[in-house]
OpenMM code with the backbone's topology and positions (N, CA, C; nanometers):
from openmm import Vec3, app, unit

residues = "UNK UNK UNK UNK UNK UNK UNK UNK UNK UNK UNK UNK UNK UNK UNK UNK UNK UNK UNK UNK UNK UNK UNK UNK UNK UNK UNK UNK UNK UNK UNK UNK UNK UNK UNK UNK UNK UNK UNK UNK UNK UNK UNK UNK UNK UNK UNK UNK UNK UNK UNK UNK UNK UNK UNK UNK UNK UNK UNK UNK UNK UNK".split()
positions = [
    Vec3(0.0851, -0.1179, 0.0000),
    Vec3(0.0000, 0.0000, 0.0000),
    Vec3(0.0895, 0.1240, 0.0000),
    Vec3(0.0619, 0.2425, -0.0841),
    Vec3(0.1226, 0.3240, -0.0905),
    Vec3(0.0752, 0.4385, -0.0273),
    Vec3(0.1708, 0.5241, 0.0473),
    Vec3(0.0736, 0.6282, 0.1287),
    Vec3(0.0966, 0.7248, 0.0639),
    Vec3(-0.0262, 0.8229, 0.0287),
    Vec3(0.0272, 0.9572, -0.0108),
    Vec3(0.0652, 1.0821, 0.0869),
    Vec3(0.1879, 1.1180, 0.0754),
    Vec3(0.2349, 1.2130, 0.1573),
    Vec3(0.2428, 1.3320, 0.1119),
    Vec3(0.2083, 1.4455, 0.2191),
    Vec3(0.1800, 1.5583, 0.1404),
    Vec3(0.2383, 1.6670, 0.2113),
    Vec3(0.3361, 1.6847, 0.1378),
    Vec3(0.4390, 1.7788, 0.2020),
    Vec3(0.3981, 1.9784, 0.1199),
    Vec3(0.3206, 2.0629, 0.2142),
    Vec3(0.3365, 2.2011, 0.1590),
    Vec3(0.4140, 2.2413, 0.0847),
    Vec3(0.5700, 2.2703, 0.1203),
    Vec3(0.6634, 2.3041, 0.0592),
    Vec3(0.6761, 2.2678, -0.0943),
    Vec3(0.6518, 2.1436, -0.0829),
    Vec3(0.7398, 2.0478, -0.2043),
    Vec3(0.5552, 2.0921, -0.2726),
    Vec3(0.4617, 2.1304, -0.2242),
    Vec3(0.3207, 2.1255, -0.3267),
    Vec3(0.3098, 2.2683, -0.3840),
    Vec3(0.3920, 2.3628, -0.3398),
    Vec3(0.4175, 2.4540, -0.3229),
    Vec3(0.4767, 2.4745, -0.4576),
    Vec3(0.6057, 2.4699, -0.4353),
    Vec3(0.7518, 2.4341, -0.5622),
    Vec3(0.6491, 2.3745, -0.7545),
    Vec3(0.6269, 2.2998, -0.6328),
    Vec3(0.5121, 2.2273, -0.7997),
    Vec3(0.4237, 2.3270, -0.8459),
    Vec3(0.3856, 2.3742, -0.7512),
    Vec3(0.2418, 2.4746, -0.8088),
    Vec3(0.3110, 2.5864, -0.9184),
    Vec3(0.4657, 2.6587, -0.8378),
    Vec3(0.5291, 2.7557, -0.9416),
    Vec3(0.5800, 2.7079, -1.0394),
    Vec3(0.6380, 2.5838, -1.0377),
    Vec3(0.7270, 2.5338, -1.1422),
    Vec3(0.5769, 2.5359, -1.2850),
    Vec3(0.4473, 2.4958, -1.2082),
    Vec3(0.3442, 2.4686, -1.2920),
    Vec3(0.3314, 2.5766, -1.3765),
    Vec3(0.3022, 2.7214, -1.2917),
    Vec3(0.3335, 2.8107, -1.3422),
    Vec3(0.3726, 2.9028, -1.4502),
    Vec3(0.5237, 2.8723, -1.4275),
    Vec3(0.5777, 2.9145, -1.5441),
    Vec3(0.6097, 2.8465, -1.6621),
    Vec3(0.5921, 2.6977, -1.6028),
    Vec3(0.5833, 2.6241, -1.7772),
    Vec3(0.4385, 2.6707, -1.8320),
    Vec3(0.3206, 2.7179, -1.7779),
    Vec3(0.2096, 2.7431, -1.8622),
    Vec3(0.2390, 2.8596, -1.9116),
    Vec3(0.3308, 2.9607, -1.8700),
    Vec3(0.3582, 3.0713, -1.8934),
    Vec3(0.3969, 3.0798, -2.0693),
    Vec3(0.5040, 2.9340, -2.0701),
    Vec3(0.5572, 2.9388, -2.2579),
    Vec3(0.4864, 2.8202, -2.2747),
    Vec3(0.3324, 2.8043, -2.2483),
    Vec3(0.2652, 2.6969, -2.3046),
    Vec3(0.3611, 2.5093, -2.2813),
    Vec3(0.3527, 2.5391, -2.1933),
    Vec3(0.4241, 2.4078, -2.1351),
    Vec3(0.5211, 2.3331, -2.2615),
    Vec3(0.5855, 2.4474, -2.3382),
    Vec3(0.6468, 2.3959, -2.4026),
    Vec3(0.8468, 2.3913, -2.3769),
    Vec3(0.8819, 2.2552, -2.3602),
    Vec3(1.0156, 2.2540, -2.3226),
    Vec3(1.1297, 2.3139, -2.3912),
    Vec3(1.1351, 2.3894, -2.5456),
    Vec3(1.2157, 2.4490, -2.5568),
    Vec3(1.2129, 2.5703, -2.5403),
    Vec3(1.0840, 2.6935, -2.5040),
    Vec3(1.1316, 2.8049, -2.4577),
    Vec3(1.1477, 2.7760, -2.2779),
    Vec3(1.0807, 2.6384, -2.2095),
    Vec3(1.1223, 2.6713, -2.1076),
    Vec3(1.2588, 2.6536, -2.0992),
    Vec3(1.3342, 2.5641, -2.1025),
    Vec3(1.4890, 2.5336, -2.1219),
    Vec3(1.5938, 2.6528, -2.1045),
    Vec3(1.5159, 2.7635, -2.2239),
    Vec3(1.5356, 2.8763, -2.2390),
    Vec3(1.5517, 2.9731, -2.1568),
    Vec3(1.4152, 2.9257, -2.1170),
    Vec3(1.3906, 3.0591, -1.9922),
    Vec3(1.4664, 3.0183, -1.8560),
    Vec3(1.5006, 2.8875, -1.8601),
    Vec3(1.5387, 2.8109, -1.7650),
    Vec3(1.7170, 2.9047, -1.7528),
    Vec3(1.7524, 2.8491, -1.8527),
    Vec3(1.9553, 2.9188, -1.8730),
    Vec3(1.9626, 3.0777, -1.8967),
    Vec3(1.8321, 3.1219, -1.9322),
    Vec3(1.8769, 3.2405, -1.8994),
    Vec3(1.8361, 3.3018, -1.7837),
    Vec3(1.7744, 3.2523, -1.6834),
    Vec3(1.7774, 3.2776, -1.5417),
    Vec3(1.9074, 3.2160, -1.4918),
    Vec3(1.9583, 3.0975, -1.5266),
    Vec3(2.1002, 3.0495, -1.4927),
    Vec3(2.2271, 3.1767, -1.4699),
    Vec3(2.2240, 3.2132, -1.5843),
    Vec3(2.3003, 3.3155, -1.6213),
    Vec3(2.2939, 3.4632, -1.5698),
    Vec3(2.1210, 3.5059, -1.5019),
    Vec3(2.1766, 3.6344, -1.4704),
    Vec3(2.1669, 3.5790, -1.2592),
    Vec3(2.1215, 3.4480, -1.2438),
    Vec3(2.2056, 3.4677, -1.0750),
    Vec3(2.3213, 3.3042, -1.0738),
    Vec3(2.3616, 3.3533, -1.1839),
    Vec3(2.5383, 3.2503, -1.1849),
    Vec3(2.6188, 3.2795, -1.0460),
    Vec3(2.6161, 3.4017, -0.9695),
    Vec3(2.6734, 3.4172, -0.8900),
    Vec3(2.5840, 3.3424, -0.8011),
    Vec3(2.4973, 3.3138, -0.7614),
    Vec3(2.4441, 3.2899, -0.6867),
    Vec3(2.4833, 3.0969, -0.6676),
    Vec3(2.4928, 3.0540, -0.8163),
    Vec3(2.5257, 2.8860, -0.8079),
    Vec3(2.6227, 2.8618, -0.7571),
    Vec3(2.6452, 2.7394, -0.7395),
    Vec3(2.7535, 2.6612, -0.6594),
    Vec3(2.8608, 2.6273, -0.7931),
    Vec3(2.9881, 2.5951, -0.8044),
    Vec3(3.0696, 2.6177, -0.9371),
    Vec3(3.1069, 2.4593, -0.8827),
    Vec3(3.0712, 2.3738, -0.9689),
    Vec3(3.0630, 2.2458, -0.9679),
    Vec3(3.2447, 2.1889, -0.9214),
    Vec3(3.3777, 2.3040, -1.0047),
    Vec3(3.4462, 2.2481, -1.0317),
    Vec3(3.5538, 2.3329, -0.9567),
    Vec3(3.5017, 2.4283, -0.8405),
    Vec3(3.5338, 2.4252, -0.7026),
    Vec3(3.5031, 2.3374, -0.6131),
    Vec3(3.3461, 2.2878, -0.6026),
    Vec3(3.3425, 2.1701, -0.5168),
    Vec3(3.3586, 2.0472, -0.5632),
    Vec3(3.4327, 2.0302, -0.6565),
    Vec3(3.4392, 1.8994, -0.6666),
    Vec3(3.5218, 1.8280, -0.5931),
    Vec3(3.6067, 1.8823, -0.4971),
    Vec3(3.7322, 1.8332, -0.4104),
    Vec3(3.6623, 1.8231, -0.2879),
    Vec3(3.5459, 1.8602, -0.2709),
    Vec3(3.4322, 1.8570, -0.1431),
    Vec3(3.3490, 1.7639, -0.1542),
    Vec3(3.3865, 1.6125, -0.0595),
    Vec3(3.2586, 1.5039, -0.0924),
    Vec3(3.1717, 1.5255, 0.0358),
    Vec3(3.0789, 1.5118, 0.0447),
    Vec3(2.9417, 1.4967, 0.0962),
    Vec3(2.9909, 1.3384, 0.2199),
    Vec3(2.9971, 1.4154, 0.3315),
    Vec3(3.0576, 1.3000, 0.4396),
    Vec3(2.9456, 1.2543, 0.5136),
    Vec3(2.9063, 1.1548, 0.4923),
    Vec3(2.7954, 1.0885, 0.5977),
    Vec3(2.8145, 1.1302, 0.7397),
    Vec3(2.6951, 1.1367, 0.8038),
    Vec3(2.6560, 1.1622, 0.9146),
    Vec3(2.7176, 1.0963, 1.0226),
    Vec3(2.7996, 1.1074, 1.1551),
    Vec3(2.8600, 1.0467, 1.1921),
    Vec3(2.8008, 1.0542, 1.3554),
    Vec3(2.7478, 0.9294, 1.4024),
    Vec3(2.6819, 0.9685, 1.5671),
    Vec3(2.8209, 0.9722, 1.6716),
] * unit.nanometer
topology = app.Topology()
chain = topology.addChain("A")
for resn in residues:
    res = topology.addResidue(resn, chain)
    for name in ("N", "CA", "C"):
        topology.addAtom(name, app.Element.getBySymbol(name[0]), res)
């Protein structure tokens, strides 16, 4: 049996993401679009993959 879980946040995220794909007609190449060029004007804001790549993700340790 599968339970459905219903997390705000995450129904939330869905509702905008819904959003703005209806915005270019839920079509994936202007979203893509619209997608990298939001990439591009908060680039500062991303994480630079190939600074952290010398940074692994250390399990939790009790």
């Amino acid at each position: 049996m599968k339970q459905n879980l219903s997390d705000p946040v995450i129904d939330e995220i869905r509702e905008i993401r819904h959003r703005i794909s209806a915005r270019f007609d839920h079509d994936p190449v202007q979203l893509v679009t619209f997608y990298m060029e939001m990439q591009k004007q908060y680039q500062d804001r991303l994480i630079d993959p190939a600074k952290s790549a010398g940074c692994k993700d250390q399990p939790a340790t009790l």
